[in-house]
C-alpha positions in Angstrom: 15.8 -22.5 19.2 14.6 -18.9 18.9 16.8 -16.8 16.3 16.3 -12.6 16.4 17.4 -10.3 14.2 17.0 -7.0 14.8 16.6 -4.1 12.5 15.9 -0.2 12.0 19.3 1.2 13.2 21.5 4.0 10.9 22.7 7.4 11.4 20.7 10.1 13.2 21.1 13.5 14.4 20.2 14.7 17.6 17.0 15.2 18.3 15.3 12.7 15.6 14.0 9.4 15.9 14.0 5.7 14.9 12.3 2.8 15.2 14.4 -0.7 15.6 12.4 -4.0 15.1 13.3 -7.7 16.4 11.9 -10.4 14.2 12.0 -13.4 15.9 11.8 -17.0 14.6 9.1 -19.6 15.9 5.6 -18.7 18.1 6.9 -19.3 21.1 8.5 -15.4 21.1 4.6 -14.9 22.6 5.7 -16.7 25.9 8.4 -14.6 27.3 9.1 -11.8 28.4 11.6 -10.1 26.1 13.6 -6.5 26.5 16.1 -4.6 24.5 19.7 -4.2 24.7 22.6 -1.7 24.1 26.4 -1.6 23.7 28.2 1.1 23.4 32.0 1.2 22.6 33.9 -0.1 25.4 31.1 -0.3 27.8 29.3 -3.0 28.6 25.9 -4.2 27.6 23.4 -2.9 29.2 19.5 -3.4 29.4 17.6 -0.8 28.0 13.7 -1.8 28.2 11.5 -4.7 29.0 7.8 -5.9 28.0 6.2 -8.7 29.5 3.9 -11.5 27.7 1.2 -9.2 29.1 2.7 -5.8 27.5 4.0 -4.2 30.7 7.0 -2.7 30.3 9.6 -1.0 32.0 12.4 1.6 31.0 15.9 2.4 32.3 16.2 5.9 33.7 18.4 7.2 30.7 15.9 6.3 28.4 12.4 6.7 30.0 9.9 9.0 28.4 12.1 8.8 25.2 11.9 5.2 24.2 8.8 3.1 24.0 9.2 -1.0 23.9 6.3 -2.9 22.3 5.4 -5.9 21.1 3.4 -7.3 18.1 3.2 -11.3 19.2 0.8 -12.2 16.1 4.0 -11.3 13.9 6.6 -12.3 16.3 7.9 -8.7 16.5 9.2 -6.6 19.1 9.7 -2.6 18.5 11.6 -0.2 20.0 10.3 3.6 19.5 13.3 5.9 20.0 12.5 9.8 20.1 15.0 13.1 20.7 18.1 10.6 20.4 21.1 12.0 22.1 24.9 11.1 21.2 24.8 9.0 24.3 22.5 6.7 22.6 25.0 5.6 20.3 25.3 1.9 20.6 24.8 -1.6 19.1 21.2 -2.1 20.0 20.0 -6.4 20.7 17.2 -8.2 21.6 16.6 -11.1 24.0 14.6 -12.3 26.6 14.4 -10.7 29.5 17.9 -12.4 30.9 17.3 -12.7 34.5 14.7 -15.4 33.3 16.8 -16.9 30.2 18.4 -16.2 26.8 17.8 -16.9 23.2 21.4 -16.4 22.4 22.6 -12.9 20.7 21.6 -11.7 17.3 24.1 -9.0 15.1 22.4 -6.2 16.7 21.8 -3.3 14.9 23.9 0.2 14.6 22.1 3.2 16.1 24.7 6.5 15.6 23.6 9.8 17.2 25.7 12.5 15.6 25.3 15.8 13.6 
């Protein structure tokens, strides 16, 4: 069983930037496809990005040429670039797999507040 835990979140005005990470536990991480995650309050989840085992990746619209997903799979990492962060990016922010294919289960997420 693959744990995450994801990290990087905090408070951040408008405009700035931060960089969330997913550590996950075990190799195997290296063998799926994996994508990030966001809740905001009293919406549902919602997929934010994807990257492949290969490193392709793929964006929702509200988040494209913002965001950049990568992956590190020699550390077990995945990273989540975040540039000129609006309010509406305000959300718990997970990792998983890519969920159409499977799930390692939710982590605690981590906080991500856009506000001045």
């Amino acid at each position: 069983q693959v744990q995450l835990v994801e990290s990087g979140g905090g408070l951040v005005q408008p405009g700035g930037s931060l960089r969330l990470s997913c550590a996950a536990s075990g190799s195997i991480f290296r063998r799926y496809n994996m994508g990030w995650y966001r809740q905001a309050p009293g919406k549902q989840r919602e997929l934010v990005a994807t990257v492949t085992v290969s490193g392709i990746t793929n964006y929702a619209d509200s988040v494209k040429d913002r965001f950049t997903i990568s992956r590190d799979n020699a550390k077990n990492t995945m990273y989540l670039q975040m540039h000129s962060l609006k309010p509406e990016d305000t959300a718990v922010y997970y990792c998983n797999r890519e969920l159409r294919y499977g799930s390692f289960g939710w982590g605690q997420g981590t906080q991500v507040t856009v506000s001045s």
